[in-house]
C-alpha positions as CSV (number, residue, x, y, z in Angstrom):
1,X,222.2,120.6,-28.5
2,X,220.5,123.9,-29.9
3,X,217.6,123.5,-27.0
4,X,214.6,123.5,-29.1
5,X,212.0,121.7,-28.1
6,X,211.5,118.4,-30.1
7,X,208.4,118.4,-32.4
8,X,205.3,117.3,-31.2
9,X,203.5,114.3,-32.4
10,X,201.5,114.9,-35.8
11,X,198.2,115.7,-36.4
12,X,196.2,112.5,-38.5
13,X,192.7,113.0,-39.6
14,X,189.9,110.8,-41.6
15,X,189.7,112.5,-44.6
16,X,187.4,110.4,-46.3
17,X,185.1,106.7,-46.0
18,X,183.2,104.6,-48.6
19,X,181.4,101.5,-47.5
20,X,179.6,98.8,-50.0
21,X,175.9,98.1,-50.0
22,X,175.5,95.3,-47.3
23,X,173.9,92.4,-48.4
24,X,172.3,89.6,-47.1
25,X,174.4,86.8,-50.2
26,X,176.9,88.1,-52.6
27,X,177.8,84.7,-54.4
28,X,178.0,86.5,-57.7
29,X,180.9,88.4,-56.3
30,X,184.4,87.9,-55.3
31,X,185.9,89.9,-52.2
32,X,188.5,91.7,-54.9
33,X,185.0,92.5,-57.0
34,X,183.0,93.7,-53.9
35,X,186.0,95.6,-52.6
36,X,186.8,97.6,-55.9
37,X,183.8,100.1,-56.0
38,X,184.5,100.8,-52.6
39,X,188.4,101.5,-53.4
40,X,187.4,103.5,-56.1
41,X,185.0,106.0,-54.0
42,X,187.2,106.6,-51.6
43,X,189.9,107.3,-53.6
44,X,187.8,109.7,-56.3
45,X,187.0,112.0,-53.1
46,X,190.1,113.0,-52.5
47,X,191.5,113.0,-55.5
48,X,194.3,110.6,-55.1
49,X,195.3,107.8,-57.1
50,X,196.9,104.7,-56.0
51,X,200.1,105.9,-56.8
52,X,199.5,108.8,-54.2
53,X,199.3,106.8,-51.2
54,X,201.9,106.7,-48.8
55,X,201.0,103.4,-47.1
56,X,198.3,100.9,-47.3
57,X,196.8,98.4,-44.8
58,X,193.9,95.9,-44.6
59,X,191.9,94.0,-42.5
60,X,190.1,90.2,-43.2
61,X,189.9,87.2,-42.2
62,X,191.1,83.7,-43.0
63,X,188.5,81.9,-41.8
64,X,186.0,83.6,-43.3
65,X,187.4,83.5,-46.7
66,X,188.6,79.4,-46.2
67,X,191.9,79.8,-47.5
68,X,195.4,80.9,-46.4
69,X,196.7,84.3,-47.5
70,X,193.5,85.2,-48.5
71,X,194.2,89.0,-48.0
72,X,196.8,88.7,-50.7
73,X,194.1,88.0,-53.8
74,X,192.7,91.3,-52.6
75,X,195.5,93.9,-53.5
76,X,194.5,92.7,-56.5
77,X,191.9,95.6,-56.3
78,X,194.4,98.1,-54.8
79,X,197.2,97.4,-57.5
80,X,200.4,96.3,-56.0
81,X,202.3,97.0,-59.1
82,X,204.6,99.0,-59.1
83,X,205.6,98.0,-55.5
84,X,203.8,99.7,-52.7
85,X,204.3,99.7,-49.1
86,X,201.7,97.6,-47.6
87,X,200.5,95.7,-44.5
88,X,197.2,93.7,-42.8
89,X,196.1,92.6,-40.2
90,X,193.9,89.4,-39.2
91,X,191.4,91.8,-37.5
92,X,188.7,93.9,-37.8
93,X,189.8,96.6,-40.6
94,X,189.7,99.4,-37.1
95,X,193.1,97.5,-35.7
96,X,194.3,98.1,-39.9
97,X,193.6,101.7,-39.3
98,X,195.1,101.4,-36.0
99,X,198.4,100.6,-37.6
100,X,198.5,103.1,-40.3
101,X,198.0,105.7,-38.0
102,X,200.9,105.1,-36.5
103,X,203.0,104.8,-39.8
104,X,201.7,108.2,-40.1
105,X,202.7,109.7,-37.0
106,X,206.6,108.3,-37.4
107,X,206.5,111.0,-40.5
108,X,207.5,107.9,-43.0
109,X,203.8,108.6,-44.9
110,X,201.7,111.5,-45.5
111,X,198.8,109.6,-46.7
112,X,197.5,106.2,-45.9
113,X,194.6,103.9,-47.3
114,X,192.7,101.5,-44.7
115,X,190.4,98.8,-45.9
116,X,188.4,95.7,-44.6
117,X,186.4,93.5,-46.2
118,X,183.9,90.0,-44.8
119,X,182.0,87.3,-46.8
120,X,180.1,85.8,-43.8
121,X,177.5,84.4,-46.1
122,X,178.9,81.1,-47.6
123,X,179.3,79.2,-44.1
124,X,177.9,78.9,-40.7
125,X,179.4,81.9,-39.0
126,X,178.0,81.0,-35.6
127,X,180.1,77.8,-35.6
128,X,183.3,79.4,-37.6
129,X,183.6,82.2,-34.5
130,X,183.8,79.0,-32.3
131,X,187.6,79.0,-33.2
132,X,188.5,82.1,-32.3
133,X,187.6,81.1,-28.1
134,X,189.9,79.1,-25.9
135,X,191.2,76.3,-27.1
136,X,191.2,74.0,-24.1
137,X,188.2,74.8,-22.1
138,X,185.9,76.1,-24.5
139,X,186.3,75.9,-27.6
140,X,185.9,72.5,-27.8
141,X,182.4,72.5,-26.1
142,X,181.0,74.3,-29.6
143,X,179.4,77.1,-27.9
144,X,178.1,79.5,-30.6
145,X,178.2,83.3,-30.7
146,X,175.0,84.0,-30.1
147,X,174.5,81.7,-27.0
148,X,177.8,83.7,-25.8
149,X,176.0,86.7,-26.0
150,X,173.0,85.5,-24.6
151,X,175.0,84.6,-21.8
152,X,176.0,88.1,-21.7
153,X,172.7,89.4,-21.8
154,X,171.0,87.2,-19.7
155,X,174.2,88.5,-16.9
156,X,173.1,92.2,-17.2
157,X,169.2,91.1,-16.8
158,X,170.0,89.4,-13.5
159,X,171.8,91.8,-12.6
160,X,169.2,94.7,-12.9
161,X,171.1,96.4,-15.5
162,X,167.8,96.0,-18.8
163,X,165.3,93.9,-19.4
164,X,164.2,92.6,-22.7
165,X,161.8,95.7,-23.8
166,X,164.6,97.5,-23.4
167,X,166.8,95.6,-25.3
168,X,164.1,95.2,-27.6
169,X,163.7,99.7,-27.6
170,X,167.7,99.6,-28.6
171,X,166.8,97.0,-31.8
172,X,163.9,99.6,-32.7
173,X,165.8,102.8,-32.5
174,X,168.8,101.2,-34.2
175,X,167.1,100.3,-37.7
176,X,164.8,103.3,-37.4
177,X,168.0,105.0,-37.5
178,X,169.1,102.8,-40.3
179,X,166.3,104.3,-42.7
180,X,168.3,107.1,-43.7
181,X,171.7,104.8,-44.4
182,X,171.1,103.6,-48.1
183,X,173.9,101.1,-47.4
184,X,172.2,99.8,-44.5
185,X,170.8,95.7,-44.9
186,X,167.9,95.7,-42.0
187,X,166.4,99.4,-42.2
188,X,163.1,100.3,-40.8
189,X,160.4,98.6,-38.6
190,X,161.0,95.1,-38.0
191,X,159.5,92.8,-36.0
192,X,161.6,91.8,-33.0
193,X,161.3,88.0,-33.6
194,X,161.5,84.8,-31.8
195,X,164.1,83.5,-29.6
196,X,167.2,82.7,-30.8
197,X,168.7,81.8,-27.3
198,X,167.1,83.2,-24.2
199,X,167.1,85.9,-23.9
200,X,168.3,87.1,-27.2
201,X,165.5,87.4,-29.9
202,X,166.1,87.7,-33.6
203,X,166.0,91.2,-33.4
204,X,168.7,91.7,-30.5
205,X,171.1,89.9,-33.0
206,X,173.1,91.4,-36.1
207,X,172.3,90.2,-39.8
208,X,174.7,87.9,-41.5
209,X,176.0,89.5,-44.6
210,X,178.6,90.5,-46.5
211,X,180.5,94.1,-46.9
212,X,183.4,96.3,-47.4
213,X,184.8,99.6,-46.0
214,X,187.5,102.0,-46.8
215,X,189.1,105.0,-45.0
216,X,191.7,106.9,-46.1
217,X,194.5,109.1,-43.7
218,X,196.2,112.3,-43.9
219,X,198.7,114.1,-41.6
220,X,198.4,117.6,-41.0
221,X,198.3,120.6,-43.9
222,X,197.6,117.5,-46.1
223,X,194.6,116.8,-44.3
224,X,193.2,120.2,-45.4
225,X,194.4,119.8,-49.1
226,X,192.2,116.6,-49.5
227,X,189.0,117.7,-47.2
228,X,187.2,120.5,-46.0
229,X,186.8,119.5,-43.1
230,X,188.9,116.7,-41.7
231,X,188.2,113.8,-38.7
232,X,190.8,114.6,-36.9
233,X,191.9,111.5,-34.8
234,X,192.8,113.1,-31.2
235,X,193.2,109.7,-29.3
236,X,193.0,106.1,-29.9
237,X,194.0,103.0,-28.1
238,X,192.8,99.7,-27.8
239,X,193.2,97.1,-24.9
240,X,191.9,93.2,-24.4
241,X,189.8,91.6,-21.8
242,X,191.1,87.9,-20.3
243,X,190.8,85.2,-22.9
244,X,188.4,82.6,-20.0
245,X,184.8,84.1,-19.6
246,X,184.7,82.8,-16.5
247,X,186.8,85.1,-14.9
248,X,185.4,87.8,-16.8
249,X,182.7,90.2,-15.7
250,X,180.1,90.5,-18.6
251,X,178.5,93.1,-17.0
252,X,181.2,95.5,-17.7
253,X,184.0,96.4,-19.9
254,X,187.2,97.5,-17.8
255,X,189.0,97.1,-21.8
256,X,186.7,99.4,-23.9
257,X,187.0,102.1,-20.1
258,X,190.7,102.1,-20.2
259,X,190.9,102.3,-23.9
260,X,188.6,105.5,-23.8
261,X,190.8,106.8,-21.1
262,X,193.8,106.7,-23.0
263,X,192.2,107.8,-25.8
264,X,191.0,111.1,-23.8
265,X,187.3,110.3,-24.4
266,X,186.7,111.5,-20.8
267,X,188.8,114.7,-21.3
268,X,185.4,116.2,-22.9
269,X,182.0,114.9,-24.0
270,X,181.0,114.0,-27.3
271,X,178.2,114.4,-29.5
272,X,178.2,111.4,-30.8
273,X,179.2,107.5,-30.5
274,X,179.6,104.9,-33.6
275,X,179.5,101.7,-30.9
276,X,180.3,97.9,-32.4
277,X,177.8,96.7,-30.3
278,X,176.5,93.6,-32.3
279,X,174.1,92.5,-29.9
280,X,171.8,95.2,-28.5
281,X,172.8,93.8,-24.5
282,X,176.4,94.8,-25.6
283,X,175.8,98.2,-26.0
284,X,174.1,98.6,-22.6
285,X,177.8,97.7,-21.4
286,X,179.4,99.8,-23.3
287,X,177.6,102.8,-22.5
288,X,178.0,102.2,-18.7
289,X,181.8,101.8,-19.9
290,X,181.7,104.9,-22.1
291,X,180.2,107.3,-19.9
292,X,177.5,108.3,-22.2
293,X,174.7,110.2,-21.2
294,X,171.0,110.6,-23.1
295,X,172.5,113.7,-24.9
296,X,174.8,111.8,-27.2
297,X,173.8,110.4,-30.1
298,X,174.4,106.6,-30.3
299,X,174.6,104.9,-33.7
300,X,173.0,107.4,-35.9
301,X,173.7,105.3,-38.9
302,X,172.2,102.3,-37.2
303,X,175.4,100.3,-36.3
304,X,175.9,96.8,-36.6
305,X,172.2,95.7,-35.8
306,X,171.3,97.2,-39.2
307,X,174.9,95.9,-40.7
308,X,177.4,93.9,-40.0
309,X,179.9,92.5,-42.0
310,X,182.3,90.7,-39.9
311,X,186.0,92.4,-40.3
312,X,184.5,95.3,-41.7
313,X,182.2,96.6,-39.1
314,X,184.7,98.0,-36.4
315,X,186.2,100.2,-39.6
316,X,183.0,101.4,-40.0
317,X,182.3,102.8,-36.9
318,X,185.5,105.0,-37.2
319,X,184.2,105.8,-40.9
320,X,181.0,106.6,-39.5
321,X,181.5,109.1,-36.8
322,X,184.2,110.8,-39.4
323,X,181.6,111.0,-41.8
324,X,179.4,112.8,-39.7
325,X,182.3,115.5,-38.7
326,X,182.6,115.9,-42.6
327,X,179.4,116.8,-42.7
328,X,179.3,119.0,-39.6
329,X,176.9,117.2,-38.3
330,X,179.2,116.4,-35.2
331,X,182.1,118.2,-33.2
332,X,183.4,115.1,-31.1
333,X,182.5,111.6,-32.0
334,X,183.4,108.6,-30.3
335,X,184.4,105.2,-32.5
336,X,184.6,101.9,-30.6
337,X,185.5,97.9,-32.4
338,X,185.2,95.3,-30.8
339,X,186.4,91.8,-32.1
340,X,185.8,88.3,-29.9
341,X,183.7,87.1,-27.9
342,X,181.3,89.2,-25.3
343,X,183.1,91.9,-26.2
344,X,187.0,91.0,-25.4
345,X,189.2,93.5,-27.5
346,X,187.9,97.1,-27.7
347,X,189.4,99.7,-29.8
348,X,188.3,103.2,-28.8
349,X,188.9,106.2,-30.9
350,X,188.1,110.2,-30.6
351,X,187.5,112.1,-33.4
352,X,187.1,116.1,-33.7
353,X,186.2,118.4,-36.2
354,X,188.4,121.5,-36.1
355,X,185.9,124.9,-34.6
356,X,183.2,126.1,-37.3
């Protein structure tokens, strides 16, 4: 024993994020073909080539796509020749990132490439999300996502917590917001719709489209090679909710609290917060989760209301908030995914820009 102290745990940051253009249809594309430009911008701002990455991981779906492996046809676009090291996950492309993050802090990569990617345009995505409920109680009653959610919404209503004109003020500010996003699909004033179910309108829902996102990862004095000013990732966890609703609390979020706990979201306030709130009730709950006050900026690119390509969105709320702390346009963002129903798995990560 020479009693040193061990080494702490490495420092991983964001260095960089591309996202496609978000679109309502792409039939005349493949996933590998909408996935490639995206691949390529992310890589031509750091510099790196394929060969340069220390691991890679993905995030899709097979349902979505309607065929097994599905995930496979897209290395395509990353080149998996000669061999690289490579993972995914069946998730949102956040729980991807999740995993490479901890490749990188085991000191076996110095680099790492994250990317998702959802066609939720060729079939009816409000039945196809059916599948992923209970299999024995209720999935086989068919109930949709959005009826899920109204379910949700219609919870915090009775119980005081919004009303619809204020659900209908968070659809408003979200693709006013969305304005400035050229990637964005629903951007400006919009009409906030008919009902969908009660109480969700049109505009308390997210659009169906398609998308892609990529993030790459650095560990410490490679994190400063590749950026100016690296996203440092200071905490991230995520945790799950109970499969059954009914034993579930819509009105809160005990999952996406104890995930910002562990993550050290509470440690300090932030600036700013990329929520996956797909429907605007849901982010009610998660900023009664959260903690977040009116002085922190919520979904400055206009979150998932403006875009939201399934598998891809929860990626894009880390990419997001990094993006801003590039920019110095933020010191201490919050990034929260979600994937299942009325919120059930919440991934919650804090990201800091180092002092200017």
């Amino acid at each position: 024993m020479t009693g040193q102290e061990p080494p702490g745990p490495r420092d991983v940051a964001v260095v960089a994020f591309a996202q496609s253009d978000h679109r309502r249809t792409t039939d005349e594309l493949s996933e590998v073909e909408m996935l490639m430009p995206v691949l390529h911008e992310v890589l031509r701002a750091t510099g790196l080539r394929t060969a340069d990455i220390g691991f890679t991981c993905s995030g899709s779906s097979d349902y979505l796509a309607g065929r097994a492996f599905s995930f496979t046809m897209a290395l395509d676009g990353v080149g998996a020749w000669p061999p690289i090291s490579e993972s995914h996950v069946e998730m949102d492309g956040a729980w991807a990132l999740y995993e490479a993050w901890t490749k990188l802090l085991t000191g076996e990569a110095d680099t790492a490439l994250v990317y998702s990617y959802g066609k939720s345009s060729p079939g009816p995505l409000r039945d196809v999300l059916t599948r992923q409920l209970d299999p024995y109680y209720l999935a086989p009653l068919w109930p949709d996502s959005v009826a899920l959610a109204a379910l949700q919404a219609q919870a915090l209503i009775d119980a005081g917590d919004t009303d619809e004109p204020a659900l209908a003020a968070i659809a408003a500010r979200s693709r006013r917001d969305a304005a400035a996003n050229p990637h964005a699909q629903l951007r400006g004033p919009l009409p906030h719709g008919d009902y969908v179910v009660r109480p969700l309108r049109t505009g308390d829902c997210p659009p169906v489209g398609d998308g892609a996102a990529a993030v790459i990862l650095a560990a410490g004095d490679r994190a400063r090679e590749l950026c100016e000013r690296p996203a440092w990732i200071r905490g991230i966890d995520h945790r799950i909710e109970a499969h059954a609703l009914g034993v579930r609390d819509l009105t809160d979020s005990p999952s996406t609290r104890l995930a910002a706990e562990k993550a050290g979201a509470f440690e300090r306030p932030v600036d700013t917060a990329e929520l996956h709130a797909p429907f605007t009730a849901q982010e009610v709950v998660l900023r009664k989760a959260l903690r977040l006050g009116d002085g922190v900026r919520v979904n400055p690119s206009g979150g998932p209301l403006a875009a939201h390509p399934v598998m891809a969105a929860g990626l894009i709320r880390i990419g997001e908030a990094a993006a801003r702390v590039h920019r110095a346009e933020s010191d201490r963002a919050l990034a929260h995914a979600t994937s299942g129903p009325c919120l059930q798995q919440n991934l919650v990560a804090v990201l800091e820009g180092e002092p200017r």
